[in-house]
BATIMI-74927 format. One line per field, with one value per residue: z negated, y, x negated of N, C-alpha, C in turn. Coordinates in steps of 0.05 Angstrom, whole numbers, plus 32768, in hexadecimal, padded with zeros to 4 digits. Layout:
n.w: Z; ...
n.v: Y; ...
n.u: X; ...
ca.w: Z; ...
ca.v: Y; ...
ca.u: X; ...
c.w: Z; ...
c.v: Y; ...
c.u: X; ...
This chain:
n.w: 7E5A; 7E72; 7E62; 7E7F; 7EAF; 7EAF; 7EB0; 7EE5; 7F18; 7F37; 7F4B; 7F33; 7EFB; 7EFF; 7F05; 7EE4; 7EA2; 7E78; 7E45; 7E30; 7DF9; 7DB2; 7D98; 7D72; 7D4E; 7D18; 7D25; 7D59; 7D77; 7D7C; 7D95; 7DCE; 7DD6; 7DDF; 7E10; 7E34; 7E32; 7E52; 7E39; 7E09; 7E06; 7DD8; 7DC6; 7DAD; 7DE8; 7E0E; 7E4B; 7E6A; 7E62; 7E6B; 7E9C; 7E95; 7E66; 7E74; 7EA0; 7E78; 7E5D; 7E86; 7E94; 7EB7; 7EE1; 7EE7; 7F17; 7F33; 7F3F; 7F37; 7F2D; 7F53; 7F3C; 7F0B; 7ECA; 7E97; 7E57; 7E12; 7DFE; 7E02; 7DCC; 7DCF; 7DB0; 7D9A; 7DB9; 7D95; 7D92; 7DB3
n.v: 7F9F; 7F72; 7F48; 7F4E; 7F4A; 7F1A; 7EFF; 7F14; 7EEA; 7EAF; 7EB2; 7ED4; 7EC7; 7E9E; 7EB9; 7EC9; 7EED; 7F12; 7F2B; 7F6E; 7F84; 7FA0; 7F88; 7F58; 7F39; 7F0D; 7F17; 7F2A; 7F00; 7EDE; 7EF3; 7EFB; 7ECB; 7EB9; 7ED8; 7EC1; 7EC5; 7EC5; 7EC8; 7EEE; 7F28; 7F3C; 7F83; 7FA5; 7F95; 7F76; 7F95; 7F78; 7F45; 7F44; 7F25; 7EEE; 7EE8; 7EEA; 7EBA; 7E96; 7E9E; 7E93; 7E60; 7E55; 7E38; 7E46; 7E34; 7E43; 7E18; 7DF8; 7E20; 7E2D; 7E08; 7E16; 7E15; 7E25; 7E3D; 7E3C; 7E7D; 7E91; 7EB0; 7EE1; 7EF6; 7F37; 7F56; 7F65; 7FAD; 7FC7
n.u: 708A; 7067; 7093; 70B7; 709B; 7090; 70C1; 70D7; 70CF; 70CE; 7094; 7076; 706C; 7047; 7011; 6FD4; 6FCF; 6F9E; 6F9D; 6F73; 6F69; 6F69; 6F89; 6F8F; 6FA6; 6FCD; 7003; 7007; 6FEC; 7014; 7040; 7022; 7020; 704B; 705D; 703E; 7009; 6FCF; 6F93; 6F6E; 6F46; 6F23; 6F19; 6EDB; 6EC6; 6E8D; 6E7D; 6E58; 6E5D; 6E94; 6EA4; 6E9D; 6EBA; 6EE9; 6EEA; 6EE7; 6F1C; 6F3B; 6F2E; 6F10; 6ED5; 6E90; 6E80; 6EAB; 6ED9; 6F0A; 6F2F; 6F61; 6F81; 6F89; 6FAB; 6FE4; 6FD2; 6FC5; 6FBF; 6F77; 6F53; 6F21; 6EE8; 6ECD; 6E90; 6E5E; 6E42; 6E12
ca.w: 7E76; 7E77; 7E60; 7E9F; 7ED3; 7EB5; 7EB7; 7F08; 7F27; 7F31; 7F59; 7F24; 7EEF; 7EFF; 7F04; 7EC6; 7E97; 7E6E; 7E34; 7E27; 7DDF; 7D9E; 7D7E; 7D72; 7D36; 7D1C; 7D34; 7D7C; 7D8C; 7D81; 7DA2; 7DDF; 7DE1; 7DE8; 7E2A; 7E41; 7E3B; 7E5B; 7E32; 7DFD; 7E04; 7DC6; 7DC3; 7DCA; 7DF5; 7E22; 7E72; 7E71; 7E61; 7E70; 7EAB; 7E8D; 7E58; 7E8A; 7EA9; 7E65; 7E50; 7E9B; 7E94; 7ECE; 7ED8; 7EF0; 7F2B; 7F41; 7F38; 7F1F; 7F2E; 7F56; 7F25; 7EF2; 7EB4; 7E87; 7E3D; 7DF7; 7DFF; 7DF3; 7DC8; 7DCE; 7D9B; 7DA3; 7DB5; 7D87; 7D98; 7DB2
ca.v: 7F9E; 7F61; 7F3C; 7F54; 7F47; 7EF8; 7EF7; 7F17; 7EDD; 7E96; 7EB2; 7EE4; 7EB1; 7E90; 7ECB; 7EC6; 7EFC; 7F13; 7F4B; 7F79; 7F92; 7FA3; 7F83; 7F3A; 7F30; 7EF4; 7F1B; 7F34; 7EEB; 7ED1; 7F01; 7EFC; 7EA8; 7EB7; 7EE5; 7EAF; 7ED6; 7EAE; 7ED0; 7F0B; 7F2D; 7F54; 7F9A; 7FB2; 7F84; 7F7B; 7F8A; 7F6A; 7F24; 7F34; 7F0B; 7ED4; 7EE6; 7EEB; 7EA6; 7E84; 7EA4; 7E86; 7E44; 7E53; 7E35; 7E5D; 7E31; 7E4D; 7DFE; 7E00; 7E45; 7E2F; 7DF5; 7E1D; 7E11; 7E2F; 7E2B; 7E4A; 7E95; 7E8F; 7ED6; 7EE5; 7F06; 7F50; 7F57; 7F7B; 7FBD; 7FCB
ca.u: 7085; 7067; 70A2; 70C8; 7092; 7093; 70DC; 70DD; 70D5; 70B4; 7073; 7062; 7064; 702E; 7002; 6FCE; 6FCF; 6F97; 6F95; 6F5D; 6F79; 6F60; 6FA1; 6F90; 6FA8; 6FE2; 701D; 6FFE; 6FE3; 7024; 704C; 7012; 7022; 706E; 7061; 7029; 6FF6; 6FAE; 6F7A; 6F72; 6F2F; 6F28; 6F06; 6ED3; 6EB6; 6E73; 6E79; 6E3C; 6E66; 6EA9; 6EAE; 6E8F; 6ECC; 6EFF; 6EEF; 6EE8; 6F37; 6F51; 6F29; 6F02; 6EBC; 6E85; 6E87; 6ECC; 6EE5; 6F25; 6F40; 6F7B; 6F92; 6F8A; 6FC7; 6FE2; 6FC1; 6FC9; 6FAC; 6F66; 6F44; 6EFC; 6EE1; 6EBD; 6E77; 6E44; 6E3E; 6DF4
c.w: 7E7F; 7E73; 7E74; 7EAC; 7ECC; 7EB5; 7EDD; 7F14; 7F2B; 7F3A; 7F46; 7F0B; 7EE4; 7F04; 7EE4; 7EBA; 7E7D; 7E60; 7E2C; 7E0B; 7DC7; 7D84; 7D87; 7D56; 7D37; 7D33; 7D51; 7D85; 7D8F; 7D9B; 7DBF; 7DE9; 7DEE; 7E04; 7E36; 7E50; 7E41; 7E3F; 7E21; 7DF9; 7DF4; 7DCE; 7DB2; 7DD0; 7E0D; 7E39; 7E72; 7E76; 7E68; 7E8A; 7EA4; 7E71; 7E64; 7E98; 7E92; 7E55; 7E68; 7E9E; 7EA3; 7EC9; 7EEC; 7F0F; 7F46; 7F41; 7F25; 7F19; 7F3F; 7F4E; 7F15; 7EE3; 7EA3; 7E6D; 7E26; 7E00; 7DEA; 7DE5; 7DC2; 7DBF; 7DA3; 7DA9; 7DA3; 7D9B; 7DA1; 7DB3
c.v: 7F82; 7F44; 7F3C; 7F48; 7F20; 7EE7; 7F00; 7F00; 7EC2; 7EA0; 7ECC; 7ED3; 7EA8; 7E9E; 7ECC; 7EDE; 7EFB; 7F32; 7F56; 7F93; 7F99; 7FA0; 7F65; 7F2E; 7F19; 7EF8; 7F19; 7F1C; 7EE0; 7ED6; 7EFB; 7EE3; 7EAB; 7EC7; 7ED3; 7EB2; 7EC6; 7EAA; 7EEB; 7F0F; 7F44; 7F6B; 7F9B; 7F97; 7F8F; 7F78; 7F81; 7F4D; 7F29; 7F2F; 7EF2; 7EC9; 7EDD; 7ECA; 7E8E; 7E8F; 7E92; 7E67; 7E40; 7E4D; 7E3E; 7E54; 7E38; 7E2A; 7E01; 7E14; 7E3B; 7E1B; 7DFA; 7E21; 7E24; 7E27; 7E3C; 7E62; 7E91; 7EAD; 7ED1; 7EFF; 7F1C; 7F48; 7F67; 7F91; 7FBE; 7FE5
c.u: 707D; 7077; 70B7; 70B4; 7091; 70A9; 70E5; 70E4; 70BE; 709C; 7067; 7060; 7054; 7016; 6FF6; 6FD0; 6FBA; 6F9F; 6F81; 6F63; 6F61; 6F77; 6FA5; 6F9A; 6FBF; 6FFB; 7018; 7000; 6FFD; 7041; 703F; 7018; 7038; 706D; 7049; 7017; 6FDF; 6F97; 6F84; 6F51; 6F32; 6F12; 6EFC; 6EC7; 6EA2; 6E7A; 6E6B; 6E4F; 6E8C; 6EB8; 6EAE; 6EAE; 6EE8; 6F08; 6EF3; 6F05; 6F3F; 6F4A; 6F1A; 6EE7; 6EAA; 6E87; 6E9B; 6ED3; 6EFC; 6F3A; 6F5F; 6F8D; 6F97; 6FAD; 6FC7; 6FDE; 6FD3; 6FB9; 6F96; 6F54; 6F2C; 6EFA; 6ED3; 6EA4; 6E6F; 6E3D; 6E21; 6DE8
């Protein structure tokens, strides 16, 4: 699916794309670069932090600075939180 919606058309594109998976492993990330994916936020992860995850996969700084320059990178994966 998401290999169609980044072939549609130039203005979806450039729409970032994060994953919230629990399949980060060699194959996935590679597979995840080739559809140009933003970010992979592995599971499980903390609501407590993941905005704080969210802006540190799109580049964004807490300021909001930089949100509508924002490029595209290598998909960055954030590791799980500790269960509490």
């Amino acid at each position: 699916m998401l290999a169609h919606f980044r072939f549609v058309g130039e203005e979806t594109r450039a729409i970032p794309v994060i994953f919230l998976t629990a399949k980060v492993q060699g194959p996935d990330r590679r597979r995840f670069m080739e559809l140009g994916v933003r970010g992979v936020i592995a599971k499980p992860f903390d609501p407590l932090t993941l905005g704080r995850q969210i802006r540190e996969a799109l580049g964004w700084s807490t300021s909001g600075e930089g949100i509508a320059e924002s490029t595209p990178q290598t998909p960055r994966t954030l590791e799980p939180h500790p269960q509490r």
